[in-house]
C-alpha atoms as an extended CHARMM CRD file, in Angstrom:
* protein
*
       168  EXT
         1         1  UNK       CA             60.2350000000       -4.0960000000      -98.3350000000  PROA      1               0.0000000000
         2         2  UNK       CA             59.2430000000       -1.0460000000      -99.1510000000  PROA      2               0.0000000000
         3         3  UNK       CA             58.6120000000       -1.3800000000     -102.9740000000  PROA      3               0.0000000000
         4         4  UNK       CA             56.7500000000       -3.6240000000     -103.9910000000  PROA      4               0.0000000000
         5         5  UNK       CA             59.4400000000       -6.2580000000     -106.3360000000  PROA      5               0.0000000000
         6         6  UNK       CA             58.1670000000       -5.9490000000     -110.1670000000  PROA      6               0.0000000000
         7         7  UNK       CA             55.8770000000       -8.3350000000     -111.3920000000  PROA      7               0.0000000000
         8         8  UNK       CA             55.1020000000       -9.5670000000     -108.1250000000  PROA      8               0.0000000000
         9         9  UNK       CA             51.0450000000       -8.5300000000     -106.6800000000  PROA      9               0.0000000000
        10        10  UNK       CA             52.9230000000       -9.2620000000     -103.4530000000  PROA      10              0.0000000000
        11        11  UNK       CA             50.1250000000       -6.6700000000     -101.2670000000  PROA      11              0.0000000000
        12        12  UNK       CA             47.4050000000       -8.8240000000     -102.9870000000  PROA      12              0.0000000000
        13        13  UNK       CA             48.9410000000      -12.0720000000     -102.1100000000  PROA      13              0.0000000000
        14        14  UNK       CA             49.1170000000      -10.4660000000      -97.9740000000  PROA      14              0.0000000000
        15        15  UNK       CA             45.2690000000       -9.7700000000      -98.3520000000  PROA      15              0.0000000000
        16        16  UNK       CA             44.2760000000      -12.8180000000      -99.6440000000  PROA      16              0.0000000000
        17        17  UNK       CA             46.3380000000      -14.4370000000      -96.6210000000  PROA      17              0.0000000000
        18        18  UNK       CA             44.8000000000      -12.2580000000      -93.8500000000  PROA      18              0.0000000000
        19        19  UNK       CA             41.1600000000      -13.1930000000      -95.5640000000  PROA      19              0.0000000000
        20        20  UNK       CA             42.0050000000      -16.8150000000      -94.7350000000  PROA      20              0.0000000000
        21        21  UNK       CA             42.7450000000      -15.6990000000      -91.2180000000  PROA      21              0.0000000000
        22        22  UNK       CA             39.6760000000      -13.8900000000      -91.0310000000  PROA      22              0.0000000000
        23        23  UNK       CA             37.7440000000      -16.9880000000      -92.3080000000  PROA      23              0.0000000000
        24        24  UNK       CA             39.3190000000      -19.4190000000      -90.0940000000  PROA      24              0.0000000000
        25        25  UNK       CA             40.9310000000      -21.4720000000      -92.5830000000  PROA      25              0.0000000000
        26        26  UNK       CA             44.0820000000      -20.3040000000      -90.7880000000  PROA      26              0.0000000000
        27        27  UNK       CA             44.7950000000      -19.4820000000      -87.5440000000  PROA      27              0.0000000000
        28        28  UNK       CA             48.2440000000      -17.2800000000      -88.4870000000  PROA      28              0.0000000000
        29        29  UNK       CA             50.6260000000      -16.4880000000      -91.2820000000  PROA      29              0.0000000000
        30        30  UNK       CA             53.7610000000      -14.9600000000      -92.0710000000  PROA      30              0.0000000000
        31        31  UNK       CA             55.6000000000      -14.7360000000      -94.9150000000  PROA      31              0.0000000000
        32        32  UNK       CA             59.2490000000      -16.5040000000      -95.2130000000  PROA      32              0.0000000000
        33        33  UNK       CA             61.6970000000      -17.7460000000      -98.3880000000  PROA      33              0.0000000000
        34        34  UNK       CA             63.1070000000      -14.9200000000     -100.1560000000  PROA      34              0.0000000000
        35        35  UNK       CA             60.9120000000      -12.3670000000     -100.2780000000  PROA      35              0.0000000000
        36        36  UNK       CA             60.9810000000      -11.9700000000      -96.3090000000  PROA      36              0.0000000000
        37        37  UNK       CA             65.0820000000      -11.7670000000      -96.9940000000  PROA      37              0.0000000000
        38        38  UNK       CA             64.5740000000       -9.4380000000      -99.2110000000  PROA      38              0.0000000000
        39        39  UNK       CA             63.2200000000       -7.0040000000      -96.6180000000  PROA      39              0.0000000000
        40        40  UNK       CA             66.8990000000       -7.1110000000      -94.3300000000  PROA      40              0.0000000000
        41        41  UNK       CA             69.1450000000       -7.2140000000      -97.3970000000  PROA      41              0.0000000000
        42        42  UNK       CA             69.8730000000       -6.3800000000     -101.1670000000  PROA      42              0.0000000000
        43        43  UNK       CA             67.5920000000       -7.7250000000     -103.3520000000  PROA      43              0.0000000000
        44        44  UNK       CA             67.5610000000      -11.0310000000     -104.8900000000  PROA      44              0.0000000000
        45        45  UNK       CA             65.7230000000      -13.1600000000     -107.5880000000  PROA      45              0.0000000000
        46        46  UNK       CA             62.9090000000      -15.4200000000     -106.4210000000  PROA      46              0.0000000000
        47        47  UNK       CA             59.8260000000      -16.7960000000     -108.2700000000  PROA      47              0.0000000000
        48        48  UNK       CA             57.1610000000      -17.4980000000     -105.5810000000  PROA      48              0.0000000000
        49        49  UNK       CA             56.2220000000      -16.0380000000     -102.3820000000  PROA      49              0.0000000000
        50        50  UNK       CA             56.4640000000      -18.0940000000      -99.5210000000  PROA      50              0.0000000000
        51        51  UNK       CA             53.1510000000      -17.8790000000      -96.9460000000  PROA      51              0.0000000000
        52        52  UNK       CA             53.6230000000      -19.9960000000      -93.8830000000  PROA      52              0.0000000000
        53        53  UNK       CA             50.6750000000      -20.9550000000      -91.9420000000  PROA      53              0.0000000000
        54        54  UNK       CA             49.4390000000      -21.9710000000      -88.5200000000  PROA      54              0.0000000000
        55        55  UNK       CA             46.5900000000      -24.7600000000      -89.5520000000  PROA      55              0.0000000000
        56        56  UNK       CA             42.9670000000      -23.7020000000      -88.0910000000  PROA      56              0.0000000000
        57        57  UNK       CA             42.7610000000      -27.8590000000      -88.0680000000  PROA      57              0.0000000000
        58        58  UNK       CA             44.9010000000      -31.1650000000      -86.9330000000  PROA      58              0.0000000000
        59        59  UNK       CA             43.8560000000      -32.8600000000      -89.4590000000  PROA      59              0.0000000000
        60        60  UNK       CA             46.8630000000      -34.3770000000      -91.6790000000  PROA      60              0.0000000000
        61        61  UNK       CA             46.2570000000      -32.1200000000      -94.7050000000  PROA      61              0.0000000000
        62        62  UNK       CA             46.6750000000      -29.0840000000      -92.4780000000  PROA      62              0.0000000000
        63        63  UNK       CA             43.4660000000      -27.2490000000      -94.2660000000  PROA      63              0.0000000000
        64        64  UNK       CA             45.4350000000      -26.8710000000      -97.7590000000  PROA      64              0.0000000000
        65        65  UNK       CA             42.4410000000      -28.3520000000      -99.6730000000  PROA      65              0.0000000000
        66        66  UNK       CA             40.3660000000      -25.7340000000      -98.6190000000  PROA      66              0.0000000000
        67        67  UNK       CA             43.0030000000      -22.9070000000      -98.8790000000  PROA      67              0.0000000000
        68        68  UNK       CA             42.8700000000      -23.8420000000     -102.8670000000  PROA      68              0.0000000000
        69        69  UNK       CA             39.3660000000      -24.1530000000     -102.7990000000  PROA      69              0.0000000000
        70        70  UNK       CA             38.6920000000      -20.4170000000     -101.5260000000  PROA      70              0.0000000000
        71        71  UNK       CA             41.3370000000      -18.9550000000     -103.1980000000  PROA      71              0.0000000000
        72        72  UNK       CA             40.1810000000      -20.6130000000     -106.8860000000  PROA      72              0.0000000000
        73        73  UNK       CA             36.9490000000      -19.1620000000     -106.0740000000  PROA      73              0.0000000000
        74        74  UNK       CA             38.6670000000      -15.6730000000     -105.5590000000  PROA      74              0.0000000000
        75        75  UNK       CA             40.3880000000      -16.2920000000     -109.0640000000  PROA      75              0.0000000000
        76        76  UNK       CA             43.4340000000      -17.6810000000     -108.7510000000  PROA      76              0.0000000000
        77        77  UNK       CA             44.6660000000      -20.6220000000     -110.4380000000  PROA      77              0.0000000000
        78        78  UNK       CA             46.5300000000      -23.9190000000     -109.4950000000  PROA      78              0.0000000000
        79        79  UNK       CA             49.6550000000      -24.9730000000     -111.1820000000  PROA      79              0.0000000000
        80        80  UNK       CA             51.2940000000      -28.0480000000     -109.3170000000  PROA      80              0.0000000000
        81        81  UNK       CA             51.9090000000      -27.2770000000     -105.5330000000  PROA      81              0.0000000000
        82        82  UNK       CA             51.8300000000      -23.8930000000     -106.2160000000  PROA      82              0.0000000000
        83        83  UNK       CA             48.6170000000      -21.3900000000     -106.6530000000  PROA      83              0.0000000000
        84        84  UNK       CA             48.9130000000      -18.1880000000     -109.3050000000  PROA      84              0.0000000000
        85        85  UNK       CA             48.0110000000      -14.8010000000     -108.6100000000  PROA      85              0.0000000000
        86        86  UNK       CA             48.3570000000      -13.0360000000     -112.1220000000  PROA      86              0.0000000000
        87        87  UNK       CA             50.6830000000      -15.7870000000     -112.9910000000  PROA      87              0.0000000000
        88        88  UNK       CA             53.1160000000      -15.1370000000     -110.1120000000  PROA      88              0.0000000000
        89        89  UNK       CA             53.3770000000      -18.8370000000     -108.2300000000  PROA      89              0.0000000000
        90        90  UNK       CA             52.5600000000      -18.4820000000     -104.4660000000  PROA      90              0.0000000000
        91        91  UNK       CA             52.8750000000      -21.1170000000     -101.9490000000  PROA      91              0.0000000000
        92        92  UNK       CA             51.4420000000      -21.6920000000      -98.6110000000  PROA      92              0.0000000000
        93        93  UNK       CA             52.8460000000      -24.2030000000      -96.6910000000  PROA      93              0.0000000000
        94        94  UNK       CA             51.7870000000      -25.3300000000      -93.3130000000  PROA      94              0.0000000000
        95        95  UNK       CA             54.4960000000      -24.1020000000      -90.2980000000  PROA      95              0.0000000000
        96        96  UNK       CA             55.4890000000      -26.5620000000      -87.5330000000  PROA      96              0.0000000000
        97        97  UNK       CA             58.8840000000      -26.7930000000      -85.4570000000  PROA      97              0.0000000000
        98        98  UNK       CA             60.9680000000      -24.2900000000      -86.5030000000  PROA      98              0.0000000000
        99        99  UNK       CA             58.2420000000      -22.7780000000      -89.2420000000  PROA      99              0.0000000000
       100       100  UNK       CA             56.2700000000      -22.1960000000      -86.3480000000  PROA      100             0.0000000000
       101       101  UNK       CA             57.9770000000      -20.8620000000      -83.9790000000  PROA      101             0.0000000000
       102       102  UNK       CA             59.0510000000      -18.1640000000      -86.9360000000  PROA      102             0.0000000000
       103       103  UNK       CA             55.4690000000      -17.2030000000      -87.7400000000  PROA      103             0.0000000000
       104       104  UNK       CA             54.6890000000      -17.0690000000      -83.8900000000  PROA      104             0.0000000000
       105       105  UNK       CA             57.6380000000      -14.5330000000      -83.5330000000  PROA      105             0.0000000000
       106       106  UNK       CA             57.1600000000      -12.4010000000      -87.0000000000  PROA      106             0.0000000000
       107       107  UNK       CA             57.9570000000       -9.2900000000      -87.1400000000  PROA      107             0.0000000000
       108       108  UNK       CA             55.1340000000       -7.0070000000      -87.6160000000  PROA      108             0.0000000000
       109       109  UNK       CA             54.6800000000       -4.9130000000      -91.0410000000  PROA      109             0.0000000000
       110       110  UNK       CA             52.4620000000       -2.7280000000      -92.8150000000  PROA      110             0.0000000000
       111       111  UNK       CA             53.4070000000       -3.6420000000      -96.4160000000  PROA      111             0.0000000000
       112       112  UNK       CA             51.2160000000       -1.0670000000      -98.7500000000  PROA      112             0.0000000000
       113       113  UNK       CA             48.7120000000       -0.6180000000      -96.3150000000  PROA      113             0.0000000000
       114       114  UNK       CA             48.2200000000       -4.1190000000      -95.2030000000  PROA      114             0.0000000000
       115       115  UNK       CA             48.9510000000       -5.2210000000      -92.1820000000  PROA      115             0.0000000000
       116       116  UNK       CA             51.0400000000       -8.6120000000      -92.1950000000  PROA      116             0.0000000000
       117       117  UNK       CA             54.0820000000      -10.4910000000      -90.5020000000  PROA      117             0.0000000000
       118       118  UNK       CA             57.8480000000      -11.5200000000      -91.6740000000  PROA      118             0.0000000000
       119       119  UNK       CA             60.2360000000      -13.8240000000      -90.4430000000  PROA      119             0.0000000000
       120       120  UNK       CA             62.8740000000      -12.6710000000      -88.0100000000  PROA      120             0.0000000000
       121       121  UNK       CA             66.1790000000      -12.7240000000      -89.3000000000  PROA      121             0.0000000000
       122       122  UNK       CA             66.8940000000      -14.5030000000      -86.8860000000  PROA      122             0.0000000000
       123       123  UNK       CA             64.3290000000      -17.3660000000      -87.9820000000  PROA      123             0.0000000000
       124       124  UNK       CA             65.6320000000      -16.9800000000      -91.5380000000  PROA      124             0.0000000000
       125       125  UNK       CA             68.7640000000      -17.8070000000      -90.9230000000  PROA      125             0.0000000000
       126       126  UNK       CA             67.9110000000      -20.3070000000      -88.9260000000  PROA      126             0.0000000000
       127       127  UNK       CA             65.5080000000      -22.0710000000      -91.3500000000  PROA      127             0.0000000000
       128       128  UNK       CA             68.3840000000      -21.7420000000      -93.9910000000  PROA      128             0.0000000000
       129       129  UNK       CA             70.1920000000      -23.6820000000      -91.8670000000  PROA      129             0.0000000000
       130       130  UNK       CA             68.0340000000      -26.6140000000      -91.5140000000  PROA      130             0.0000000000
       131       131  UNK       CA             67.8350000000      -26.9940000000      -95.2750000000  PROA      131             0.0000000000
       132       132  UNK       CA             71.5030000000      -26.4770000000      -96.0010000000  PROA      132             0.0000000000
       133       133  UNK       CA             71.1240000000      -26.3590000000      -99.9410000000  PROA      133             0.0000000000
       134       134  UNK       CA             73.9660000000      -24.1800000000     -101.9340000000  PROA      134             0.0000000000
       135       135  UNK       CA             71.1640000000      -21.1370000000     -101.9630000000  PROA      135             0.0000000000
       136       136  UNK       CA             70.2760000000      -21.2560000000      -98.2360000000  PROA      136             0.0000000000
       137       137  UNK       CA             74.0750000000      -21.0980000000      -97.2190000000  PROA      137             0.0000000000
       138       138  UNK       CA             74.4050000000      -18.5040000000      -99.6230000000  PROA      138             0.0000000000
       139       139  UNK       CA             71.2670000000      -16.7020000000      -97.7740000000  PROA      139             0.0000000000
       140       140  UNK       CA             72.5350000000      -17.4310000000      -94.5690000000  PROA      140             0.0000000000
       141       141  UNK       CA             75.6390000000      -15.8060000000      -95.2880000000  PROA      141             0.0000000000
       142       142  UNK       CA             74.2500000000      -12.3640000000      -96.7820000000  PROA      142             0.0000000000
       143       143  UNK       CA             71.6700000000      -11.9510000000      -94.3580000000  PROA      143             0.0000000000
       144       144  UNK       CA             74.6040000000      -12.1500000000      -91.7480000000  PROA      144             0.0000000000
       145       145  UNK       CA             76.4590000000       -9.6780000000      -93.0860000000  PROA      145             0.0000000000
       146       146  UNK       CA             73.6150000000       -7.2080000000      -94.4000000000  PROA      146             0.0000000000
       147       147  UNK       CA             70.9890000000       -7.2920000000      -91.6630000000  PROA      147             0.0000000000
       148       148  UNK       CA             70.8570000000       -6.4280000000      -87.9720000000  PROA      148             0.0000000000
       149       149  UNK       CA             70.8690000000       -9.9310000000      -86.4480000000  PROA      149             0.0000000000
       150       150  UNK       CA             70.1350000000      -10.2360000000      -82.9940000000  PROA      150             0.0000000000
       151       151  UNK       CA             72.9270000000      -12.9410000000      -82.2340000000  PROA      151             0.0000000000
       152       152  UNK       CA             71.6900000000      -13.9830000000      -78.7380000000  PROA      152             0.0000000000
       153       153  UNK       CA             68.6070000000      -14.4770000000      -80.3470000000  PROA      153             0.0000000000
       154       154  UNK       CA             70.2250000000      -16.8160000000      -82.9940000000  PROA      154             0.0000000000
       155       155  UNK       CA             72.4200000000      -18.4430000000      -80.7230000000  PROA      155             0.0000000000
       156       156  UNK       CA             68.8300000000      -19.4730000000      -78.8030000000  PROA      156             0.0000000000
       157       157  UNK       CA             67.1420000000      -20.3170000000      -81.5230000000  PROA      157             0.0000000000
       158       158  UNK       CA             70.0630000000      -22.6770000000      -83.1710000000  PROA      158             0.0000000000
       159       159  UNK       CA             70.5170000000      -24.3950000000      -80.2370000000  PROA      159             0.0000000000
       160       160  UNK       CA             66.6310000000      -25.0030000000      -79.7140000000  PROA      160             0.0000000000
       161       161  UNK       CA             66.6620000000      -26.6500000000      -82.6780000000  PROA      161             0.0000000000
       162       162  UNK       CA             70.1020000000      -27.8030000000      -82.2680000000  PROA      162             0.0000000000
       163       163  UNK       CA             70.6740000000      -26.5580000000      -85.9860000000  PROA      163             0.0000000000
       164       164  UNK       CA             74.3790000000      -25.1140000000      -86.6250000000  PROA      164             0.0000000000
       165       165  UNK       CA             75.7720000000      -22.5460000000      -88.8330000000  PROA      165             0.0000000000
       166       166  UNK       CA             78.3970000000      -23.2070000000      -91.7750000000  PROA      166             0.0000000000
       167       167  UNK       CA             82.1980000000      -22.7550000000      -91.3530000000  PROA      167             0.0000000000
       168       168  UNK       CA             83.1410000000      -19.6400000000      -92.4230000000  PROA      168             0.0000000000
């Protein structure tokens, strides 16, 4: 992910994430969906960013009122389940089973000089999986042939979450 994808304030969208760490409305992030994909393989079309979160609270709302609240008060807007960043739709949804075990293990990155994390592809793969629409076997099967996959890694992870990969 070197360049930034056009149209997408994707380094603003990392700040704004780590500021919510930093305030304690979250406790950790990564970012996931396409856009994290996009890092291990060719590029491909997506229209929202994908920030998954560790909740600072229990509580059943996981903190995602007060997520809006601080990041309408930093200007952003909310259109349905998603929030805007100069119109490009970012959401942030709460991690837990196999979410969070992806944001625990993120990969490390410096994305425009900020620092932030991105699902294995291992974990992306993995998540695809557990969804199983058209998109996320098609995902599963380009990130398996275009990235370095760590297939012991995989094989772990599947079976943790007894999860299984598509017939080829």
């Amino acid at each position: 992910m070197s360049e930034e994808p056009p149209g997408i304030p994707l380094a603003d969208v990392l700040r704004a994430a780590n500021e919510l760490v930093s305030v304690g409305l979250i406790k950790d992030y990564a970012l996931g969906g396409a856009l994290a994909a996009i890092h291990y393989v060719e590029p491909i079309a997506t229209y929202d960013a994908d920030i998954f979160f560790i909740p600072a609270t229990e509580d059943l709302t996981g903190g995602i009122p007060q997520i809006y609240e601080a990041l309408r008060a930093r200007g952003w807007k909310v259109e349905g389940d998603h929030l805007l960043l100069r119109n490009f739709p970012v959401r942030f949804l709460a991690a837990h089973g196999l979410t969070e075990e992806a944001v625990r293990e993120a990969k490390p990155l410096n994305y425009k000089g900020v620092a932030t994390k991105l699902f294995r592809p291992e974990h992306i793969i993995a998540i695809a999986a557990s969804v199983g629409r058209l998109k996320d076997l098609a995902r599963i099967e380009q990130v398996m042939e275009q990235a370095e996959i760590d297939k012991n890694l995989l094989e772990t992870i599947l079976k943790r979450h007894k999860l299984f990969l598509p017939k080829r």
